[in-house]
N, C-alpha and C positions, 0 to 999 in steps of 0.2 A: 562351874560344873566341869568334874574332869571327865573326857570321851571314854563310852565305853564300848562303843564298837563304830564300824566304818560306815554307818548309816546314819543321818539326821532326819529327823521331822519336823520340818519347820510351817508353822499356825501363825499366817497373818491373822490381825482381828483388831475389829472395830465396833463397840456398842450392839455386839451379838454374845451379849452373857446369857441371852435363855438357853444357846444351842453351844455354847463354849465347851461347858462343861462334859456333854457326850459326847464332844469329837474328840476333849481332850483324854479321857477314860479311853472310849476308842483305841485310839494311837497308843494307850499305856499297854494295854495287852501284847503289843510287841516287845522284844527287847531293845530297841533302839532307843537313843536318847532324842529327847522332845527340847522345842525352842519356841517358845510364844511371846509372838511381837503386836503388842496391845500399841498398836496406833493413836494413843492420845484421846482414849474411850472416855465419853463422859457419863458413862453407868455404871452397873456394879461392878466392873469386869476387874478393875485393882483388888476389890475385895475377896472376890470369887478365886481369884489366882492363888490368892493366900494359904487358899487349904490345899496349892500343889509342891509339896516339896522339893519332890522328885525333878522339877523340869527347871530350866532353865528362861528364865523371864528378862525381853528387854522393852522398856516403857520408852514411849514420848513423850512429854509435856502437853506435844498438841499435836490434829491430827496434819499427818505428812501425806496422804495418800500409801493406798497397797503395793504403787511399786516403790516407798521407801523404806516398807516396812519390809517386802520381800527381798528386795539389797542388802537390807540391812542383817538379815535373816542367814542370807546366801553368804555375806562378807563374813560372819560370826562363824559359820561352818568351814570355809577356805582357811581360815585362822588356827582354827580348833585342828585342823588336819583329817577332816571326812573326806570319803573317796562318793559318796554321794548324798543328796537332799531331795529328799520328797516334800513338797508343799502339799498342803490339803487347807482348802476353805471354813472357815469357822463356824459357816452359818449351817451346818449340819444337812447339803443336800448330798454332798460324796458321804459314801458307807463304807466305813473304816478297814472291815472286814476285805474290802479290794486293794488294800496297797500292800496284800502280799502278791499280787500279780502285778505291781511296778517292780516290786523289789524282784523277783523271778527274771523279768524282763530285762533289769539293769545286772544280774548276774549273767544272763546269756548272752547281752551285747550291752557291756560296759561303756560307749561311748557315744553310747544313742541317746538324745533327751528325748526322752519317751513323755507320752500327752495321756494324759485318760481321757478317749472319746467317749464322750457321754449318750448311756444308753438308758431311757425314761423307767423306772418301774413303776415309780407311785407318784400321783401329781399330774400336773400340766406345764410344761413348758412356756415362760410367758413367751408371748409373740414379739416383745422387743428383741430380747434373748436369740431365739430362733433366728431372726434376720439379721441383727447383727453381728452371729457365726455366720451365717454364708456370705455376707458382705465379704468380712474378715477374711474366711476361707477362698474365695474367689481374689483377691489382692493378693493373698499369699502365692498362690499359685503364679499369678502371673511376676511377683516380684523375685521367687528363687527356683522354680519349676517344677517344683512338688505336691504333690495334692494332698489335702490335707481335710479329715470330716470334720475336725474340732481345733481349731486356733486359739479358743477362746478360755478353755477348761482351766480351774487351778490346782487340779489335780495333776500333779507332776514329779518327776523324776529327773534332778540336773547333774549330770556330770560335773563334780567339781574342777577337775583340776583343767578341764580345760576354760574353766570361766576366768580361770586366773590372767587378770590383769584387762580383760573386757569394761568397756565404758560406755557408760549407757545414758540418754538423756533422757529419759520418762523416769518419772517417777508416781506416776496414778496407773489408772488400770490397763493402759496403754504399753505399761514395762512388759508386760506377760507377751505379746506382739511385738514389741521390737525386743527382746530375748532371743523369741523364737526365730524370728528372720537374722539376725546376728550370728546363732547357730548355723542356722542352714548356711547360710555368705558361707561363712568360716570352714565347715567343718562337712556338711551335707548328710548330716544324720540326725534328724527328725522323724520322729515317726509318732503314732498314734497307735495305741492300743484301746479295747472296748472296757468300759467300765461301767456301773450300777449308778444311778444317781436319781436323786427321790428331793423332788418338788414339794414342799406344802402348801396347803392353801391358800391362795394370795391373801387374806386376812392374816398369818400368823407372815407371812414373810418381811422378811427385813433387808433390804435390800439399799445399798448405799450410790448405787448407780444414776448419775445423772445424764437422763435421755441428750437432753441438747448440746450440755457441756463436755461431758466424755466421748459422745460421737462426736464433737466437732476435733477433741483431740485425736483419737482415732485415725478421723477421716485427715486432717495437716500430716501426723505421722505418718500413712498410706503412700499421699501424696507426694513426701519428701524421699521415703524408699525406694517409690515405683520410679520416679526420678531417676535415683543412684542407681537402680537394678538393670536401665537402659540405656544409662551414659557409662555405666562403670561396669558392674557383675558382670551382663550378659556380655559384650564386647570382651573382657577378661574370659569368661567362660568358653567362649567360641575360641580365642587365638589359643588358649590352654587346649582345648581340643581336639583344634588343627593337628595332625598327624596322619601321615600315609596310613597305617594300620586304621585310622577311626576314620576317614574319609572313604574306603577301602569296604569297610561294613556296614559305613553308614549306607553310600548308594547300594550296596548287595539288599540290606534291612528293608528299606524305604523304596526303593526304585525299582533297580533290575530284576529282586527278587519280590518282593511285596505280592502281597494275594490281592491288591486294589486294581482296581482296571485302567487301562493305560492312559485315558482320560482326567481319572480322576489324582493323579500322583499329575501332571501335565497339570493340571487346574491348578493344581497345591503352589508348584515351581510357579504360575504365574500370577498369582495372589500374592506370592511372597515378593517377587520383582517388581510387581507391579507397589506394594504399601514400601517395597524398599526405596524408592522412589521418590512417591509424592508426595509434595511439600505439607508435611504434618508433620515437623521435628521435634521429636520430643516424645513422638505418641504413634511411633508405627509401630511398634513392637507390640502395641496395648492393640492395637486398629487390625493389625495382621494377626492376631490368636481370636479378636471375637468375630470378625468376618469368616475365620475358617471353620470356627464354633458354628456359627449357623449357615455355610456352604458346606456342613461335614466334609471338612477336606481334612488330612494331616497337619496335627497342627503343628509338629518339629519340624515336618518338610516345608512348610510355609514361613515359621521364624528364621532356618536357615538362610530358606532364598530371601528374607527380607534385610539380613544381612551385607545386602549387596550395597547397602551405603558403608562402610564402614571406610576409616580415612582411605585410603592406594585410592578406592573408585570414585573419593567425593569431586575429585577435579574433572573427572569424564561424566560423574552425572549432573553438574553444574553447565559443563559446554554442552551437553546434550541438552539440556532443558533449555538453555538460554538460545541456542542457535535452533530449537526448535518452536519456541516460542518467536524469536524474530522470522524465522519461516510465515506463521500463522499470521500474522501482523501486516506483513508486510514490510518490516525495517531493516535498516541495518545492521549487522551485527559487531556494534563499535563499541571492544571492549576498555579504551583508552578516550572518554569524550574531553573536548576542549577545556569544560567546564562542568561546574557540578551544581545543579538547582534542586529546589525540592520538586519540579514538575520533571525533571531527567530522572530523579531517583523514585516517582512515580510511575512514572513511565518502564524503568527498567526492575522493579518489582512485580507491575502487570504482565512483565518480557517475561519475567521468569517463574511465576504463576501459571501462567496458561501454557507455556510451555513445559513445566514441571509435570502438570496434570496429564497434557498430551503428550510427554514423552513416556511416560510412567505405564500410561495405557498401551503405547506402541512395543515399549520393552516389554512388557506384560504378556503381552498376545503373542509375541515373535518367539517367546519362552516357553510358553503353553503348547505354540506350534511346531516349534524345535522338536521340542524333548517328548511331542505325542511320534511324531516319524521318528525320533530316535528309537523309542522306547516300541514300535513295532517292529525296526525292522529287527534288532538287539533279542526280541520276547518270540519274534517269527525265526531267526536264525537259531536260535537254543533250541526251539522246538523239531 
């Protein structure tokens, strides 16, 4: 099929030939050209395609999952030389009539992957559904910083050219979420706009979704990003950020200027000090935003100060916790012993356990109580 304009529509689809047919009519009222990727359907769906000329059809033998049919979809259009692809759902709950408000959207900011946030008209939302967006949307946020109402929708709008040469390891329903987190890493323009979306009855619906086995993918893919977003993103995101100008308005933003009371910005700094701290590696970043979640503190002014592990300080918060911990004890502080047993290396993990936790507290408090006298006398002398 040769291109005939800088738009694709590309229709995953799997054993949904009752509703095929009207999303694919649907989508023909535009003038863009259509791409339907029949995932190794075992009903009419070969036959039904038959009576479409006009579009472009690629078959599997068997079924791959939706994220190899929408790769395979997305790869087909980077090929063809489209400057962009709207995916739409086969099973007929997005209403066609709305992807001339993605395409509006990708003509006013071309580099945004734009989401259709799904907004109920007709129907019921099932309740798996429901909780598995805010699962989803609650991980996203803490993996790239952004908030997001809908993670999940396959109502979309991808920027092609910058997908060029991206590599992906999902390929079931899981690819739609690591797409979206890929994007964000890379490029930081994600966003969600509102769209129409109509439920039918749970007896007519058709739904390919496996509760145990897709969330269990899901939740491993989460877990492997939220990972990388702590050892890797955020650490790169913050030295990228470091600059006299951004340090400059970030304390004017957050601190010196802020409408928070001098307590509450002082609580922040020592929430953050304190999870930057203590021995939870791997999961302060996660520990320091849902503690600030429910101490309504700042939650940017708490991930910063939780940053205070980052490598230059991990050699002084290691002597800090280990010589505060041999404080608490009562031992020595002999970081060179004669010998090495599993009851000495018992020993000096309890050393630096208890001392972690008690140093963490102390740095904490002394942070809080700092920057509460700074931050009067600073807010009393301006006045």
């Amino acid at each position: 099929m040769s291109r005939t304009s800088d738009i694709v529509i590309i229709i995953p689809t799997y054993n949904n030939s009752r509703t095929l047919r009207g999303v694919i009519n649907g989508c023909r009222t535009y003038s863009f050209d259509i791409v339907v990727v029949n995932d190794g359907s075992t009903d009419d769906t070969l036959t039904l395609l038959k009576d479409f000329s006009d579009i472009f059809i690629i078959s599997f033998q068997s079924n791959r999952g939706k994220g190899a049919a929408l790769l395979e979809g997305i790869r087909y259009a980077i090929r063809e030389g489209y400057n962009h692809a709207i995916t739409i759902d086969s099973d007929g709950q997005h209403i066609t009539e709305e992807i001339q408000i993605l395409v509006d959207a990708a003509i006013k900011e071309p580099d945004v992957l734009w989401v259709g946030s799904r907004r109920l008209v007709s129907g019921e939302i099932p309740a798996k559904n429901s909780f598995a967006n805010k699962f989803s949307n609650f991980w996203f946020r803490i993996q790239t910083g952004i908030k997001m109402e809908d993670t999940q929708s396959g109502f979309r709008c991808y920027p092609l050219e910058q997908l060029k040469g991206m590599k992906f390891i999902s390929r079931r329903y899981e690819f739609e979420l690591e797409v979206l987190i890929r994007y964000a890493w890379r490029f930081g323009k994600v966003q969600n706009i509102p769209v129409k979306v109509i439920y039918p009855p749970e007896s007519e619906r058709v739904s390919h979704f496996r509760p145990v086995r897709d969330f269990m993918r899901i939740s491993l893919l989460n877990a492997v990003f939220t990972l990388t977003a702590l050892l890797l993103y955020w650490p790169w995101r913050f030295f990228k950020w470091f600059s006299r100008e951004n340090i400059k308005n970030f304390i004017r933003d957050n601190i010196t200027h802020s409408g928070e009371s001098n307590l509450k910005i002082a609580s922040a700094i020592g929430t953050g000090l304190f999870f930057g701290i203590v021995p939870i590696w791997g999961y302060q970043m996660v520990a320091s935003v849902v503690a600030a979640h429910f101490l309504k503190l700042n939650k940017v002014l708490v991930l910063v100060f939780a940053n205070i592990s980052i490598p230059p300080m991990i050699p002084f918060i290691l002597y800090g916790s280990f010589a505060t911990g041999a404080f608490v004890l009562g031992i020595p502080l002999d970081f060179i012993p004669d010998h090495l047993t599993l009851s000495i290396i018992g020993e000096w993990l309890k050393m630096y356990i208890i001392g972690a936790v008690i140093f963490a507290i102390i740095v904490g408090f002394a942070g809080l109580l700092v920057s509460f006298l700074l931050l009067s006398l600073i807010k009393r002398k301006r006045t």
